[in-house]
C-alpha positions in Angstrom: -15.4 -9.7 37.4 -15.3 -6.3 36.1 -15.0 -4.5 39.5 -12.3 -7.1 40.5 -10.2 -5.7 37.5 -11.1 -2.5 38.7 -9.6 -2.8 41.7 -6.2 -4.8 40.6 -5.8 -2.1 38.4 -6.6 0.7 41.1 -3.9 -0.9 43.4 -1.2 -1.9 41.1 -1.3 2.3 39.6 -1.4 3.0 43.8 1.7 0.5 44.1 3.2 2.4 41.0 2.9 5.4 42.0 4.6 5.2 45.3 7.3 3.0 43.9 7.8 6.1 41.9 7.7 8.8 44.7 9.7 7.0 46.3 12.3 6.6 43.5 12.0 10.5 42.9 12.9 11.0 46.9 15.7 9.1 46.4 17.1 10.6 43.8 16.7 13.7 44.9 18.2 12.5 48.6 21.8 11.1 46.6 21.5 14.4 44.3 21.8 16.5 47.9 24.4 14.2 49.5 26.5 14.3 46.1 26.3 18.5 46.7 27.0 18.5 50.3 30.2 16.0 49.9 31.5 18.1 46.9 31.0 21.3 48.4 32.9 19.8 51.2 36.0 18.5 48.8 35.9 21.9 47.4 36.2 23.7 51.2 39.2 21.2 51.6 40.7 22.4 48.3 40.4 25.8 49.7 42.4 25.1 52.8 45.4 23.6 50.7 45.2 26.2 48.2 45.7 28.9 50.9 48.7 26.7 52.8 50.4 26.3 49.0 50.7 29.9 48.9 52.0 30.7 51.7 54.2 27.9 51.9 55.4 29.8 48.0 55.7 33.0 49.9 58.0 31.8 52.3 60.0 30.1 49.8 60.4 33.1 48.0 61.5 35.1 50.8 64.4 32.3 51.8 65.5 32.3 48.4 65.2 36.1 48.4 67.2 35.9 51.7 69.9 33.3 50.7 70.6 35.5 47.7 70.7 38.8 49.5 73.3 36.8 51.4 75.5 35.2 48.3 75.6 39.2 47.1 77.0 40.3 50.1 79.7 37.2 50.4 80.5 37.9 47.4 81.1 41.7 47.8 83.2 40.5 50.5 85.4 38.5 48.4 85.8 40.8 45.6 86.8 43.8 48.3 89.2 41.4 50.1 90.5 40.7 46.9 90.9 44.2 46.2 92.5 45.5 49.7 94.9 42.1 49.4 95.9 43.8 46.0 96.2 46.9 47.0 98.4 45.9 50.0 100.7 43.3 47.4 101.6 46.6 45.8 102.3 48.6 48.6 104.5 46.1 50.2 106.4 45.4 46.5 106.7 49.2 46.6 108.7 48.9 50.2 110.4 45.6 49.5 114.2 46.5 49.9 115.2 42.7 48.8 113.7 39.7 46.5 114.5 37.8 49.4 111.8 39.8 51.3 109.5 40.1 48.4 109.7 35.9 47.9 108.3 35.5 52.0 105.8 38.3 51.9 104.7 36.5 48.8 104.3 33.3 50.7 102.8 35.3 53.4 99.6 36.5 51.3 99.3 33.0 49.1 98.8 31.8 52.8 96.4 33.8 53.8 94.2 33.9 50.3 94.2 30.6 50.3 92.6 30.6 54.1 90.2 33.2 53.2 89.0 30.8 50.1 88.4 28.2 52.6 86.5 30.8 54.7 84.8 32.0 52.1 83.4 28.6 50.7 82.6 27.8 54.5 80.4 30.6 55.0 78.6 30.1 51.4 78.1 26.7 52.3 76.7 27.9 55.8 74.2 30.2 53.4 73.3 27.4 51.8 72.4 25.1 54.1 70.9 27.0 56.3 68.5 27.9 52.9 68.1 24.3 52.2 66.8 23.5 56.1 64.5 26.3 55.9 63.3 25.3 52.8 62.4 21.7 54.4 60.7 23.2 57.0 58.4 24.8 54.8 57.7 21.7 52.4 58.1 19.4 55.4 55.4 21.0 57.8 52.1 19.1 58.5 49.1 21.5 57.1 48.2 24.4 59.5 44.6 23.1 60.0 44.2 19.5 60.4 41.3 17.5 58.7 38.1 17.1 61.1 38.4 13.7 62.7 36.2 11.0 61.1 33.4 9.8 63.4 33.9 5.9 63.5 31.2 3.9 63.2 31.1 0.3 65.2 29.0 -2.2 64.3 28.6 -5.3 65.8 30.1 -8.5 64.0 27.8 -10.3 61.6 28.8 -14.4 61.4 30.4 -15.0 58.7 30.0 -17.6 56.0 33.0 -19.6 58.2 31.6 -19.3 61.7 28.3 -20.6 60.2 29.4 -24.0 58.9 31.5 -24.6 62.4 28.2 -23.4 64.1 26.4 -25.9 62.5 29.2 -28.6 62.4 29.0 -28.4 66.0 25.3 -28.8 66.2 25.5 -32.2 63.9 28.5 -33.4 66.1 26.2 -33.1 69.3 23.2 -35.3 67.9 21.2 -32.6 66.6 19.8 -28.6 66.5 
């Protein structure tokens, strides 16, 4: 009776110790699939790190660009404004009548107000052509797509439904 214990014991510690090898492999197998996906998530990161700042470098230089562009419309205006001044004077200066001094009047309220209009056309033109660029940058699919996931078919287990009609059937027809 002794050596029968013996041997129990023998193979339930052989049974134990496998069950805990086996336990240890398995940990260590999810601790190495853990690393591999995670270092994977972390190349990803990468990718969109690098896309983020260079999408923010091209932002800058279309915001760089559309305010170059203000600064110069608005060197434009203030010399137009300037030369359209500078001609008013010259023109009061040769005015012989008021009656000619009243038209030539109406003559450059005329044309300041069609160069406001011009001038709000073209900074709207800055702007929007800004605001498209801009889009295209926030609006563009990333530069390297994501590696296609391999898809996995399996074939279609019954389900708890297609069971009970199996089975209904089988009572219908007298039997299995």
């Amino acid at each position: 009776m002794h050596a029968g214990m013996s041997e129990f014991l023998d193979e339930q510690k052989k049974g134990l110790a496998e069950l805990i090898e086996n336990f240890r492999k398995a940990r260590v197998a999810a601790a190495r699939k853990a690393a591999i996906e995670s270092a994977t998530r972390i190349k990803a990161l990468n990718a969109r790190v690098r896309d983020l700042a260079r999408s923010g470098v091209k932002l800058t230089g279309i915001s760089q660009g559309a305010a170059q562009s203000l600064i110069e419309l608005q060197s434009d205006i203030v010399t137009a404004a300037l030369t359209d001044a500078a001609a008013q004077l010259q023109r009061i200066a040769d005015t012989a009548s008021v009656r000619d001094l009243a038209r030539d009047q109406a003559e450059v309220l005329q044309a300041a107000r069609q160069r406001i209009v011009d001038d709000i056309a073209r900074a709207m033109k800055i702007l929007k052509g800004a605001a498209r660029e801009a889009r295209g940058v926030v609006e563009r699919p990333p530069a390297r797509p994501a590696a296609p996931k391999k898809v996995v078919r399996r074939s279609a287990k019954p389900t708890a439904r297609r069971k009970v009609r199996k089975t209904a059937r089988r009572g219908r027809r007298g039997g299995a």
